[in-house]
C-alpha positions as CSV (number, residue, x, y, z in Angstrom):
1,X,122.5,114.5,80.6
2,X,125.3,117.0,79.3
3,X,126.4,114.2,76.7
4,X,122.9,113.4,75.3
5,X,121.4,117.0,75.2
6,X,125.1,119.1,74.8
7,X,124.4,123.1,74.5
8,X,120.6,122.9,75.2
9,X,121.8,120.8,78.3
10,X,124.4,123.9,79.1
11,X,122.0,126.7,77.9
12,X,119.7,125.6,80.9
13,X,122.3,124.8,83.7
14,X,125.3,126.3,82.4
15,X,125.0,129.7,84.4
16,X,124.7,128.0,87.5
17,X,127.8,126.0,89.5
18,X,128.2,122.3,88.6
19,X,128.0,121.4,91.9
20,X,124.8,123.4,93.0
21,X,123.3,121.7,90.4
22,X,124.5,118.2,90.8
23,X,123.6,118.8,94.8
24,X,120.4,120.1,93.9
25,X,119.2,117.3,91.5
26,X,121.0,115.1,93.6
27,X,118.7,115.8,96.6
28,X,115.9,116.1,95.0
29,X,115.9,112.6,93.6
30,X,117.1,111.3,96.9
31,X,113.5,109.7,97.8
32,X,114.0,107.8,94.1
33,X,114.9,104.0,93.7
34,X,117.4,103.4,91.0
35,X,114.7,101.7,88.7
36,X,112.6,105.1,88.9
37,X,115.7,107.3,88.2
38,X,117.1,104.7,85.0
39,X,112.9,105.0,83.8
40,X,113.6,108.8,84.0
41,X,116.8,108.3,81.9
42,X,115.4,106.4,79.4
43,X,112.4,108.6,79.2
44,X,114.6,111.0,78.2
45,X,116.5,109.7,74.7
46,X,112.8,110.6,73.0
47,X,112.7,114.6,74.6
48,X,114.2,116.9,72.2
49,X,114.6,119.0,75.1
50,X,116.3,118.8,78.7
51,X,113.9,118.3,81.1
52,X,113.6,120.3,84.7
53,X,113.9,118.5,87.5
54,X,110.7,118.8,88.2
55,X,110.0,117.1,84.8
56,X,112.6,114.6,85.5
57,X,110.7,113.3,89.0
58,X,107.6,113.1,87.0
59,X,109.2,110.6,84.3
60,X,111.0,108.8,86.9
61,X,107.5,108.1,88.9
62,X,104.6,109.2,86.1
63,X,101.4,110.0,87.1
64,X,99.4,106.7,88.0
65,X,96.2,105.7,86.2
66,X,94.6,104.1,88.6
67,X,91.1,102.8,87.1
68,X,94.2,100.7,84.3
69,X,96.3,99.7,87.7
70,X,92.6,98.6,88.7
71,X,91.7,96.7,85.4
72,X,94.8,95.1,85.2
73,X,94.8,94.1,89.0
74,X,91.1,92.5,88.4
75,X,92.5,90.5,85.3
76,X,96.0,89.3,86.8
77,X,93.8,88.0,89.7
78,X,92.0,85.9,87.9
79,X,94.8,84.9,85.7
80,X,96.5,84.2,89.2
81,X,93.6,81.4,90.1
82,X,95.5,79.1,88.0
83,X,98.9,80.7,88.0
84,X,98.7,82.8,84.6
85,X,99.5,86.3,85.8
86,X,102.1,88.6,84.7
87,X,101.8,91.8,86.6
88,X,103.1,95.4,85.7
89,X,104.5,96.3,89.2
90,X,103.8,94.9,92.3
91,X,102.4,97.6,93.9
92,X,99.2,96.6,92.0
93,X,99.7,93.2,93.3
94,X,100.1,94.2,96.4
95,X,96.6,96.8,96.2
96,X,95.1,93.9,95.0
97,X,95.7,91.5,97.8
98,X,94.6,94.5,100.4
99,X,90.8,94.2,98.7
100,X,90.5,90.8,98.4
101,X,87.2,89.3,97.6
102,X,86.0,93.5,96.8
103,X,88.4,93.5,93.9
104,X,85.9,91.4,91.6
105,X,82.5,92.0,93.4
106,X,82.5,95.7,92.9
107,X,83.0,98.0,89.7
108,X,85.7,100.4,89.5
109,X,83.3,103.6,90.6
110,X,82.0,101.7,94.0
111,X,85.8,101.4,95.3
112,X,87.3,103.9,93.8
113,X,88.6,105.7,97.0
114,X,89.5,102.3,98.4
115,X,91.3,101.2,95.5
116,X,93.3,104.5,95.4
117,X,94.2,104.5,99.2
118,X,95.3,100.6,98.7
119,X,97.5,101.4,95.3
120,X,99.2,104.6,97.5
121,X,99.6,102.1,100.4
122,X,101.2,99.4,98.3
123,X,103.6,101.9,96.5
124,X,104.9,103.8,99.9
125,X,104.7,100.7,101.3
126,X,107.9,99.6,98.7
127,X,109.2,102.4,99.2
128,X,109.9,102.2,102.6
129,X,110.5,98.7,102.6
130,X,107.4,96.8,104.5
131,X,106.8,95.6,101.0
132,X,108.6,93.8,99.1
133,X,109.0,94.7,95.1
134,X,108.3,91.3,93.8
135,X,104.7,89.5,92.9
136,X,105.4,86.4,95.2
137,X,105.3,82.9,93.7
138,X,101.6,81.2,93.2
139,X,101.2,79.1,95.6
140,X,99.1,75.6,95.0
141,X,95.9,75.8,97.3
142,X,95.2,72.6,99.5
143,X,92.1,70.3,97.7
144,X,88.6,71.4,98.3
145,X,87.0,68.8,100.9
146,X,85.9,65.8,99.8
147,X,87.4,65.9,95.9
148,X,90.3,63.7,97.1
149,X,90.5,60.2,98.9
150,X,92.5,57.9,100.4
151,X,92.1,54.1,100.1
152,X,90.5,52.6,103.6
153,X,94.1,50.7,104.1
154,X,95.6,53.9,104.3
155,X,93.6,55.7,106.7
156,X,93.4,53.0,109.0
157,X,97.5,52.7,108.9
158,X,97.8,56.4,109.6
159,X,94.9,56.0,112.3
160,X,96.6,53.4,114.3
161,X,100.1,55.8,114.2
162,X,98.0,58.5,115.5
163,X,96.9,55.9,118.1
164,X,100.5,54.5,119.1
165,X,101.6,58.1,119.4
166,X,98.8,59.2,121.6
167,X,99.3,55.9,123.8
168,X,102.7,56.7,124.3
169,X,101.9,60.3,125.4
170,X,99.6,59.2,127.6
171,X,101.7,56.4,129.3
172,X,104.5,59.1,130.0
């Protein structure tokens, strides 16, 4: 921070120790991933200013807007029917996939409170690790019922294993 803000860097934190500061800060962003603290960083080559640390925290984790984490969870779940999605974070993912089936039958204003418990959930839930911070691969659903078939000299081939193996279970 000293080399991209210099004296307004110094005018701030110069009168205090070095170390009280670097302790300070240091602790403070303790509960911070390293994406979250490098998102703070680069949030910072557009301030003209030096932030606080208070400031800091909020551009390493900005304040979430959760009826657009709730849009875009609606839209990257339909995109995911047919493996199209691209998702912001996975904590939305993650929210998502704790409404299921309430995510798409019910406006934003019905679930709101459910929606923002699942979001916090998902988030501290990466945070601590019971989650993990990747949108898992699409995985292929088995046919609906009767929209595939095999041919008749197929099923009776693996119908006669099944028999054999149920024989020989028996005979033991």
């Amino acid at each position: 921070m000293e080399d991209r803000y210099g004296d307004l860097w110094a005018a701030r934190y110069g009168a205090f120790p070095r170390s009280r500061v670097m302790r300070t800060w240091a602790q403070d962003l303790a509960d911070m991933t390293p994406d979250e603290v490098t998102r703070g960083v680069n949030a910072c080559r557009d301030r003209k200013f030096p932030p606080t640390l208070p400031e800091f925290r909020e551009l390493c984790r900005p304040a979430l807007d959760y009826e657009r984490a709730f849009i875009e969870a609606v839209e990257q779940m339909r995109k995911r029917e047919i493996g199209e999605d691209k998702w912001s974070c996975a904590a939305v993912y993650w929210a998502g996939c704790k409404l299921g089936c309430d995510l798409r039958a019910h406006p934003y204003h019905a679930i709101k409170g459910r929606w923002h418990a699942a979001l916090d959930d998902a988030i501290q839930g990466i945070r601590d690790g019971s989650l993990p911070d990747v949108v898992p691969q699409r995985l292929e659903a088995l046919p609906s019922p009767g929209t595939t078939s095999v041919p008749p000299e197929v099923a009776r081939e693996r119908l006669a294993a099944i028999r054999e193996q149920l024989t020989a279970k028996m005979a033991a």
